[in-house]
N, C-alpha and C positions, 0 to 999 in steps of 0.2 A: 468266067475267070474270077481266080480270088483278089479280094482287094489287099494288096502289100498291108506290111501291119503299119510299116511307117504313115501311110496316107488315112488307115485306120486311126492312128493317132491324132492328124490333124484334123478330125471333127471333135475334137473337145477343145473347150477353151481351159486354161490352164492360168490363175490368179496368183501373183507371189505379192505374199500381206510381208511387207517390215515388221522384222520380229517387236519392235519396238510399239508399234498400235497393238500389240498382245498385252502386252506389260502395262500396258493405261490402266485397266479397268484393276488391277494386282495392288498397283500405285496408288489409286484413288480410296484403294480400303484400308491399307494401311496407312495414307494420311488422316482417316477418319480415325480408326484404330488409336494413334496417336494421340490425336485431339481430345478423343472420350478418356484419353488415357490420364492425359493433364489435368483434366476437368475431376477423374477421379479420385487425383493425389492432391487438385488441391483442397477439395471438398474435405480428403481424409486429415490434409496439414489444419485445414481449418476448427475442423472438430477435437484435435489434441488441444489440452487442457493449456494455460497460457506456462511458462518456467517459471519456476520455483526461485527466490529471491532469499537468500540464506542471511539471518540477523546481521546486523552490523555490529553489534556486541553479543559476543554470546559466555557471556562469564556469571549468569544468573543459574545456570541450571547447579540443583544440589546444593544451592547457597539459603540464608534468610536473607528474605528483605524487606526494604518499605520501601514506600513512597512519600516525597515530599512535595508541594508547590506552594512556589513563593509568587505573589502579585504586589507592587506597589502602595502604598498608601490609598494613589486615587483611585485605583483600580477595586480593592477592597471595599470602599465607601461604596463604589455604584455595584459593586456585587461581591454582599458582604461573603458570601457562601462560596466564591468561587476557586478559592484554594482546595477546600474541603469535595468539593462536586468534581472537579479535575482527577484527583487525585484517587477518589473511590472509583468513580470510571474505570480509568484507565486499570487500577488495583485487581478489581473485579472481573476484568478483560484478560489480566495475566493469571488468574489464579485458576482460571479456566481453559485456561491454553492447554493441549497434548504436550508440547515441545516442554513446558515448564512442570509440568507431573512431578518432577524431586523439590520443588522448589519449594519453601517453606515463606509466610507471611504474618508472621507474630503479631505485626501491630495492625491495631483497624487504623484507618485514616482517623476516623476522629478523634483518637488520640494522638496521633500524629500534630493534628492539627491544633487539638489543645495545649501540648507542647509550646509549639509556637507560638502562642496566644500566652500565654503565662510565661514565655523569656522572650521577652522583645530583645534583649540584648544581643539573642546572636544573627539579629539583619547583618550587626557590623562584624561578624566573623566569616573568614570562609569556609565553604561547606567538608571542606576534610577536616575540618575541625570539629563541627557539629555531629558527623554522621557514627563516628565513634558511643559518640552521647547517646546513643539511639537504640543500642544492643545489636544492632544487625551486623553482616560483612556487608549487605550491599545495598547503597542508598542511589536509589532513582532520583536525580532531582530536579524539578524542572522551574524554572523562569520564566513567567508571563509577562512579556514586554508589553504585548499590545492585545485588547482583546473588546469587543464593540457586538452588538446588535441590530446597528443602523449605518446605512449608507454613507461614505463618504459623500458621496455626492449630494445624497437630499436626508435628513435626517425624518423624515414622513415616510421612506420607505424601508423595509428593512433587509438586512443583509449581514450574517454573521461571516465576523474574523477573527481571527487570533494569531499570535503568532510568538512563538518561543524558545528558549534556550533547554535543552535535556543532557542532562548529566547525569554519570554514573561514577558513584566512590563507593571504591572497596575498603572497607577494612580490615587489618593484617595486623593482631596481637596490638590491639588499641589503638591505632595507627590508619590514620582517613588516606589514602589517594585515589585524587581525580585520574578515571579509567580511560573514558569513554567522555564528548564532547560533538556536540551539536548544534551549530547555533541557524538561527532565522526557519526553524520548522514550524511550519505555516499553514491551515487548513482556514477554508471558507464553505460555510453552511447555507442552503445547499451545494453539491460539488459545483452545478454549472448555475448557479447563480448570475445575473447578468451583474456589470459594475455598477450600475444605479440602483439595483438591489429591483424587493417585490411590496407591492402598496398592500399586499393581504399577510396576516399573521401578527404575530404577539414578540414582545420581546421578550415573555417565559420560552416561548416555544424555540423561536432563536438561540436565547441560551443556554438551552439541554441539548441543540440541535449541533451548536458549534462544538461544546465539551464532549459531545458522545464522536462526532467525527476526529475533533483532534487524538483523542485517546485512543483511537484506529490509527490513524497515521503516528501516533506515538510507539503503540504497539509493534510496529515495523520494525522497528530497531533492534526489537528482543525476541524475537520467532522468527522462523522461516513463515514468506508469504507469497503467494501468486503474482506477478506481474500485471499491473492491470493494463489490461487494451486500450 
């Protein structure tokens, strides 16, 4: 006799899996999927270049100019040059910029600076007054309040600072105004210098080191520049 197919059927056993124990292993690739995915957008955000930081005055371009710096009496005694070494820096930094390519710079600083040295008398003038005197439209001008080689804290160790006022006056048919205004811009040589400063070094090497960074962070004002990290 044949065996009914119904009883045929009950020698197999028959397993029902929740759909859901399917779907784990589907789940588990695409949270991987994800993760690598993260990892790979942010490797890519990290390797784009930092944003671009667009001048803060930008009324140099296709203009002449110069550059001025004034430091105080006591300032000049302990660093008779430091008008003059400011001033070409930073001069030489702009005349080499892309962004500034129309820009014209008639005067060398050190006539600039001999100017100043043969009319003491315009300390007591202000500088829209001066800059006219000059031939240019556009006078850079800046203001050395504060500027050192050596530690506050211990004068045995060294530590360059500076810190000062930048300005720009246009001239318009013989006619000085103040543009542009800056005050308390402030660079320390090295960047990460500790506050006690470093027991190794010279206070030549400090004071090329502080004028050539401030005249970078001068520069900022008058070019687009990267953001720094």
């Amino acid at each position: 006799m044949m065996t009914p197919p119904a009883s045929r059927a009950s020698n197999f056993c028959i397993f029902h899996f929740p759909f859901s124990i399917l779907l784990l292993p589907l789940s588990f690739c695409l949270l991987l999927f994800a993760a690598s995915g993260c990892a790979v957008l942010g490797v890519a955000a990290h390797a784009l270049p930092p944003p671009t930081i667009q001048a803060s005055y930008q009324g140099l371009q296709g203009q002449s100019c110069a550059v001025m710096v004034w430091a105080d009496r006591g300032l000049r005694i302990d660093y008779p040059a430091l008008q003059l070494d400011t001033a070409a820096s930073l001069q030489n930094k702009m005349k080499a910029a892309k962004a500034l390519k129309e820009t014209s710079w008639p005067l060398d600083p050190r006539s600039v600076a001999r100017y100043q040295l043969d009319h003491p008398e315009i300390e007591a003038l202000p500088i829209s007054d001066i800059a006219p005197k000059l031939g240019v439209s556009r006078l850079i001008y800046i203001e050395i309040e504060r500027f050192g080689t050596r530690s506050e804290e211990s004068m045995q160790l060294y530590r360059g600072s500076i810190m000062a006022t930048i300005r720009v006056v246009e001239v318009t048919n013989g006619v000085g105004e103040t543009k542009f205004e800056e005050n308390s811009v402030q660079a320390i040589y090295p960047p990460n210098v500790p506050d006690e400063g470093y027991p190794k070094g010279s206070d030549y090497q400090f004071y090329l080191g502080t004028i050539n960074i401030f005249s970078d962070e001068a520069m900022k004002r008058f070019v687009p520049h990267q953001e720094e990290e």
